[in-house]
N, C-alpha and C positions, 0 to 999 in steps of 0.2 A: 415051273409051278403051274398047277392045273388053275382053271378057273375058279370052280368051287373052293380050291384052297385059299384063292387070291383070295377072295369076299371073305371068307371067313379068317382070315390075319386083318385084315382091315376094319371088321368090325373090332374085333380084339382088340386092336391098335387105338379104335376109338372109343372105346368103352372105359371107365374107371373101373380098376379095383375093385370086386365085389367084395371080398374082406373089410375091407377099408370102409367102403361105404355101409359095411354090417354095423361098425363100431363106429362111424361118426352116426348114425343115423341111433343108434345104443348112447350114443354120449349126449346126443340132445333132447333125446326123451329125458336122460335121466336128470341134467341142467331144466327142464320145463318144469319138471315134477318137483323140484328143488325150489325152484322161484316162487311155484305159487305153493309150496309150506309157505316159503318166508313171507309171501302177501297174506296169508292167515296168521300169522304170530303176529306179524306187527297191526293185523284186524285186530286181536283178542286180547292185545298188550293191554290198551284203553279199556277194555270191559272188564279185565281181570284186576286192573288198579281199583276203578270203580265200583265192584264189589268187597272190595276188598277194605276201602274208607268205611264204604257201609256197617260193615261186620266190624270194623274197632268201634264207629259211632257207637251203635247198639250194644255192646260190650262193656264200653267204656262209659256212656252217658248215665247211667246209673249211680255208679261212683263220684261223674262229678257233681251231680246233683246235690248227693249227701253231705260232699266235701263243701259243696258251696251253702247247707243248710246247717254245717256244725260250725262254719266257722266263721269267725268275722274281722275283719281289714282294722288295726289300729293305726294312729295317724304315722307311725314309724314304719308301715308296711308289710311289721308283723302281723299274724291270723291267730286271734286266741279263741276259746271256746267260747260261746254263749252260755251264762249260769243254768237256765233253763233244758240243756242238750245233757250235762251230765246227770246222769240218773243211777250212781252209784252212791253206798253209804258212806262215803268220804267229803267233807268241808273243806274249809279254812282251815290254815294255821289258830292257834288258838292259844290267848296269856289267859292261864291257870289264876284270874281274880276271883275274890271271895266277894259275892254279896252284899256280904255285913259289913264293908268298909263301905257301901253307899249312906250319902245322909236321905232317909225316907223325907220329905215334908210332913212336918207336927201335925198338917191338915188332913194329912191324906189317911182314912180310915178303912184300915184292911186285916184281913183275917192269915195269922200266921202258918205259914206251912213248914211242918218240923219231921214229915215223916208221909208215906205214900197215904194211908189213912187217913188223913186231914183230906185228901182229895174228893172224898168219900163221906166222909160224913152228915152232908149238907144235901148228897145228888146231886151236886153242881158239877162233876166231871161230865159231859157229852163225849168225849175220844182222847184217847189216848195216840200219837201218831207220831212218823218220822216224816220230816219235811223238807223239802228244797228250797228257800229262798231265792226266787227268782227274779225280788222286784221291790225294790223300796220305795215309797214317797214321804214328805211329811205335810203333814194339813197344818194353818195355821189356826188359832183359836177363831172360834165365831163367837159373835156378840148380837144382841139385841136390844135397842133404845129402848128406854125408859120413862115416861115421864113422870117426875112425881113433884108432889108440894112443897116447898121447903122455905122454911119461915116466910109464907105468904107470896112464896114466888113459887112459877112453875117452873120448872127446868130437867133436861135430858143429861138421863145418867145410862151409861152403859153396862151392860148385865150379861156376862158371861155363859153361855148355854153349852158349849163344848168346847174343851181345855183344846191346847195343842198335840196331835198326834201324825203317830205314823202307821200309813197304812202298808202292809207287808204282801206281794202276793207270793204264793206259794204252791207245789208239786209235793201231792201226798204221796211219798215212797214207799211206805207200809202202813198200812193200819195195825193196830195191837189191839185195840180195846174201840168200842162203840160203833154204830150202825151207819157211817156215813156216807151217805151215796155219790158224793164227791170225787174229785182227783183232784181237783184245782179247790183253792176256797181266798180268801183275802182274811188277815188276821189283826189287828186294830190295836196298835198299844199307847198310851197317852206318855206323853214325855213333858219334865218338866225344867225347865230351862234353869233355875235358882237352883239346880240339886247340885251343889259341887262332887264331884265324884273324884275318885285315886285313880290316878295313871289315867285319865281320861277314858276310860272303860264304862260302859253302860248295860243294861238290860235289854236294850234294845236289839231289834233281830237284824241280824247282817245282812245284805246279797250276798248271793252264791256261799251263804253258810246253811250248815245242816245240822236239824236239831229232832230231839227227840221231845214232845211238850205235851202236856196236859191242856186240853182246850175244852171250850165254855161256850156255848151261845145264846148271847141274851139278846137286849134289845138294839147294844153297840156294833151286833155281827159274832167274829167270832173272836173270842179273848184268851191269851194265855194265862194262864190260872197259878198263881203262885210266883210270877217273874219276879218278885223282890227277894226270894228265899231261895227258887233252885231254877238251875236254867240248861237243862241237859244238851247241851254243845258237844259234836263231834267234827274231829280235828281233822287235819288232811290224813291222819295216819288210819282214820277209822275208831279212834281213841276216843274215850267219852270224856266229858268233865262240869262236872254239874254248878260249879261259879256257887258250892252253899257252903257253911259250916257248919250243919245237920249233918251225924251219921248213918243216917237210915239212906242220905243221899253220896255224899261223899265217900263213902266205903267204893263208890263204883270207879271213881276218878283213875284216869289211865289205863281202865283196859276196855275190851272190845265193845263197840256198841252191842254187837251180838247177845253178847254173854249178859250187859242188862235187859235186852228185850226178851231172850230168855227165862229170865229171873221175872220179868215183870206178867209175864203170861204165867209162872206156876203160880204166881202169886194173885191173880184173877182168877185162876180155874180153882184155888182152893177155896173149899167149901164156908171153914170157918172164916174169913176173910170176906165173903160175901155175905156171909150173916151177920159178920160185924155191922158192914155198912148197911145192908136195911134194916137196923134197929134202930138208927138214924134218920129214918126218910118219913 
């Protein structure tokens, strides 16, 4: 073997595979290239959770807001609504009592209502409306001392200036009738502790009952007008029931409140109906 050939078998002899080292030097690029994907996935794992909280937060906080403003924790654990959240034309359940079976007090001095025109006659209706009762209280009676003379003696006698009542507040659902700038108002009714009544049933306004009422305001605020004679109650069904023995009201008893408010706006826009009542006024 010549020279030049020795040298060059020897380098050969000492040299690696140039294939081989094509394809490992291919194999750890493409291992390099690999590694650092994986060191950016697991960078972007955290940022992409992190926005991603964010975007349900924002989504979702809304919702619980509402959830947490319609409803409220009884001591059982259950969430019921607040009276004041539902704002549709449905109440309470509601016992179909008649009025007339209340005993009035002999003292108590008031004007019969036997028909919508009695509301009218006087000007004393201010609004006609559908209501939310949202809020009962009852006031006890106030009194004011007295002194006076009495066979030669002085002595303090107590003198009754405002009966016992309950104040009502309330969410105006619809107006029908009168100019009131209101949504909210407070409505005032006197109760009287001696009235025995049937079935324990009263005049008085319920929480979270819904009614449709003739209201008045004098100098007690504002009053409903006629509660001894009719008392337009609508049921969880949507059903009305006026608690009178008057036909001009009970004709309405059991069907939709609609179909009396209805009935009660043709009966305002009619002409003759309005000139009844200001020949009244």
């Amino acid at each position: 073997m010549k020279g030049k050939e020795i040298i060059t078998y020897a380098v050969r002899a000492e040299m690696p595979d140039m294939e081989q080292m094509k394809n490992n030097i291919t194999k750890q690029t493409v291992e390099r290239k690999s590694i650092k994907s994986n060191m950016w996935v697991k960078q972007l794992i955290p940022v992409a959770v992190c926005l991603a909280i964010i975007l349900v937060s924002v989504i979702a906080f809304p919702n619980l807001v509402n959830n947490t403003d319609l409803q409220l924790t009884t001591k059982s654990g259950k969430t019921e609504k607040s009276p004041s959240d539902d704002l549709s034309m449905s109440g309470l359940p509601v016992e179909n009592f008649n009025l007339a079976d209340l005993e009035i007090p002999p003292t108590l001095s008031r004007i019969a209502y036997t028909n919508f025109g009695k509301f009218f006659e006087f000007n004393e209706v201010n609004a006609f409306v559908v209501v939310k009762i949202t809020d009962t209280k009852i006031l006890e009676a106030e009194y004011e001392t007295e002194r006076i003379n009495k066979f030669g003696k002085d002595i303090d006698i107590q003198r009754e200036i405002l009966p016992k009542r309950q104040i009502s507040e309330v969410k105006i659902l619809q107006n029908i009738y009168g100019n009131s700038e209101f949504d909210k108002l407070q409505i005032t009714q006197w109760v009287f502790d001696n009235n025995p009544v049937i079935g324990g049933v009263t005049n008085l306004l319920r929480k979270g009952g819904v009614y449709l009422l003739p209201l008045s305001q004098n100098e007690n605020g504002w009053v409903v007008m006629g509660d001894m004679d009719v008392l337009f109650e609508i049921d969880d069904m949507g059903e009305v029931w006026s608690h009178s023995e008057f036909e001009d009201f009970n004709r309405h008893d059991g069907k939709n409140i609609e179909f009396l408010i209805n009935e009660l706006q043709d009966m305002l826009s009619n002409d003759d109906f309005m000139l009844a009542r200001s020949s009244h006024e």
